[in-house]
N, C-alpha and C positions, 0 to 999 in steps of 0.2 A: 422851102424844101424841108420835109421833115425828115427826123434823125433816124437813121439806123437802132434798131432795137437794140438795149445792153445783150450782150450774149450771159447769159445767168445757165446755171444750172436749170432752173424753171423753164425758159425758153425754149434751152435743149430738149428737154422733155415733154413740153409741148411739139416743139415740132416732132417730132417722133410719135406722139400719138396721132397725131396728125398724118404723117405719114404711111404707118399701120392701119387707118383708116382708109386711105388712097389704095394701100393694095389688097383691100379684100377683110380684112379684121376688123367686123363691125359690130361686132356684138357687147354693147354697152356696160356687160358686167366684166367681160373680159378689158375692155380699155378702161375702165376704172379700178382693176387687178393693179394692171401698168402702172397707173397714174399713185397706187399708194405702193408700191414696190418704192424701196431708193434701188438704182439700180449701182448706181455708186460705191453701195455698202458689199456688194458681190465682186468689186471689179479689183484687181490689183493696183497699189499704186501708183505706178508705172502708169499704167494707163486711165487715168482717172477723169484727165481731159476729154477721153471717149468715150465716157460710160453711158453717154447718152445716144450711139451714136447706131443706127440700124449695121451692127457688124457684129461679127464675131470675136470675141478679145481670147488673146491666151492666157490660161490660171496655173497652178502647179500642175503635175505631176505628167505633163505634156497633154492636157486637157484644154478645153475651152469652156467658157462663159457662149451658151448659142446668142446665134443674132436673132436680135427681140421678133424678129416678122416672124422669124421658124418660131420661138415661143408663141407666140399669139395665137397664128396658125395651128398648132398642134392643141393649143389650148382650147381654142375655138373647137376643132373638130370634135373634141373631148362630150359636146354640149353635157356639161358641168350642171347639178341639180346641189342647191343646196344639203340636201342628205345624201350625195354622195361619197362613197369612201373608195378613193382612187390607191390605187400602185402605182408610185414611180422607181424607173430601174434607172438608174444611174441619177442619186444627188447632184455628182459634181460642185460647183460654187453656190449651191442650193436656190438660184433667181427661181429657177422654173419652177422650185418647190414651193416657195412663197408664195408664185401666182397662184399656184394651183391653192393652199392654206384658206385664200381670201374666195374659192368660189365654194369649195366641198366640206362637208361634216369632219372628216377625218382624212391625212393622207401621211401614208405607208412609203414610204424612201430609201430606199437599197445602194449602198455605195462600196467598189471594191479597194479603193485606196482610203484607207485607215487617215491620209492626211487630211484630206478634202474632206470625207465625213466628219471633223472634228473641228476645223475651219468653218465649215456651214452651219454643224451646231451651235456653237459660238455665234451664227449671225441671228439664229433662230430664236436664241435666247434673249441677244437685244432688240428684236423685234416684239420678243411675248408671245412665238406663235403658238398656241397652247394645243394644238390641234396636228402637229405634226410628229410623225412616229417615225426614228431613225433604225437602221441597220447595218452594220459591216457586215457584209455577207454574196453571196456569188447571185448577182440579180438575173443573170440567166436558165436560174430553177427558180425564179418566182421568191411567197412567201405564203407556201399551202397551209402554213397552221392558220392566217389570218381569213385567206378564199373560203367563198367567192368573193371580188371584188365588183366593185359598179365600173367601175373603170379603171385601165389601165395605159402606161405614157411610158413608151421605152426611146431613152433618150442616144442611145450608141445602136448602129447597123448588126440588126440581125443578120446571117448569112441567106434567112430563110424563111417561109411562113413560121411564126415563132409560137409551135402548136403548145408546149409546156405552157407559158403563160396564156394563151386561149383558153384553157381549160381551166384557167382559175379565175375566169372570168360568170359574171351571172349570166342567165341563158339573154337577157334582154341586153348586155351589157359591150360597152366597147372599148378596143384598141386602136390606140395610134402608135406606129413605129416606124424605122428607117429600114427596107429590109433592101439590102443586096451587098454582093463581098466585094464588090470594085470599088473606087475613089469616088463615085457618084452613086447613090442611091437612088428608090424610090419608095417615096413617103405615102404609108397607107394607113388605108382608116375599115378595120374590121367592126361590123355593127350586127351583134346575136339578134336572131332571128325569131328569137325564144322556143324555136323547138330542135338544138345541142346544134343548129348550120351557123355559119356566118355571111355577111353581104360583105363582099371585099372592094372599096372604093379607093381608086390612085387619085393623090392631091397633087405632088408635085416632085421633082429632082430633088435632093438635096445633098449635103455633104454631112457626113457623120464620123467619129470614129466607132471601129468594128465594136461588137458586142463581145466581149470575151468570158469565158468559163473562170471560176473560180476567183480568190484574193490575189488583190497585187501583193508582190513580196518586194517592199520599197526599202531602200537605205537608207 
């Protein structure tokens, strides 16, 4: 009878790619994102035993670390071109900014709590990622001195088509975001037409926190 595998950190994260694989994340540059992310180094201590684990964890500021399928998935839908220069609106614990570091030329990072962007700079730094651009600043006006961008990743619920940041999109270029104001969302994927239309494509349900206006004002 042979033995039960050690459960290792490695393990974990194999099965997890493994399992991102089973639902639909097949695209080999993005499970290789994964595979050089620590996902570890974004997680709070507290939960360190589950950094590996397809869920959602809690980080400060009553945020979350997303669960890796919705990363993948939104990654994936992104299809990522090595000279792309993406916008992401909400850093948060910065995972999903990493990934993204590891597929695109350059990527732009909007964060409205002063704590979390200064936490994920600090992981940015011990990673060396030399390609990522932060911001404290209200990610739901975009970041028009940098537009247009190849792509953009809004990580908190729009209430709405979130036409501000379409427009600071290139005519060929696309969004992924969570748009609706209820407890459950629907996760879409805008893809320019290249003549000023969009092709609007629904992926799936998800759960998001809302997209909010302006800086947190934290204590």
């Amino acid at each position: 009878m042979s033995a039960e595998p050690e459960d290792t950190p490695e393990t974990r994260r194999a099965r997890l790619i493994l399992g991102l694989r089973s639902q639909g994340v097949s695209d080999p540059a993005v499970l290789t994102a994964f595979e050089r992310t620590p996902r570890e180094l974004f997680t709070p201590d507290l939960f360190q035993e589950r950094a590996w684990e397809d869920s959602a964890l809690p980080i400060a500021c009553g945020q979350t670390i997303s669960q890796p399928f919705i990363v993948g998935l939104m990654t994936q839908a992104l299809t990522l071109e090595p000279r792309s220069r993406v916008l992401e609106i909400g850093t948060g614990s910065g995972y999903q900014t990493a990934i993204l570091s590891k597929l695109a030329r350059l990527v732009y990072t909007m964060e409205r709590y002063r704590t979390l962007l200064g936490e994920a700079e600090a992981r940015f730094r011990q990673l060396e990622l030399g390609n990522v651009i932060t911001r404290f600043s209200d990610g739901a006006r975009g970041w028009p001195e940098q537009a247009p961008f190849d792509r953009i990743l809004v990580t908190a619920a729009a209430p709405g088509e979130p036409t501000e940041l379409l427009s600071q999109l290139k005519p060929s270029g696309v969004l992924v975001a969570p748009i609706g104001r209820g407890p459950v969302q629907t996760l879409k994927r805008y893809a320019g037409d290249g003549r000023g239309g969009f092709r609007e494509e629904i992926l799936c349900e998800v759960r998001f926190v809302p997209l909010l206006e302006g800086v947190a004002q934290e204590l």
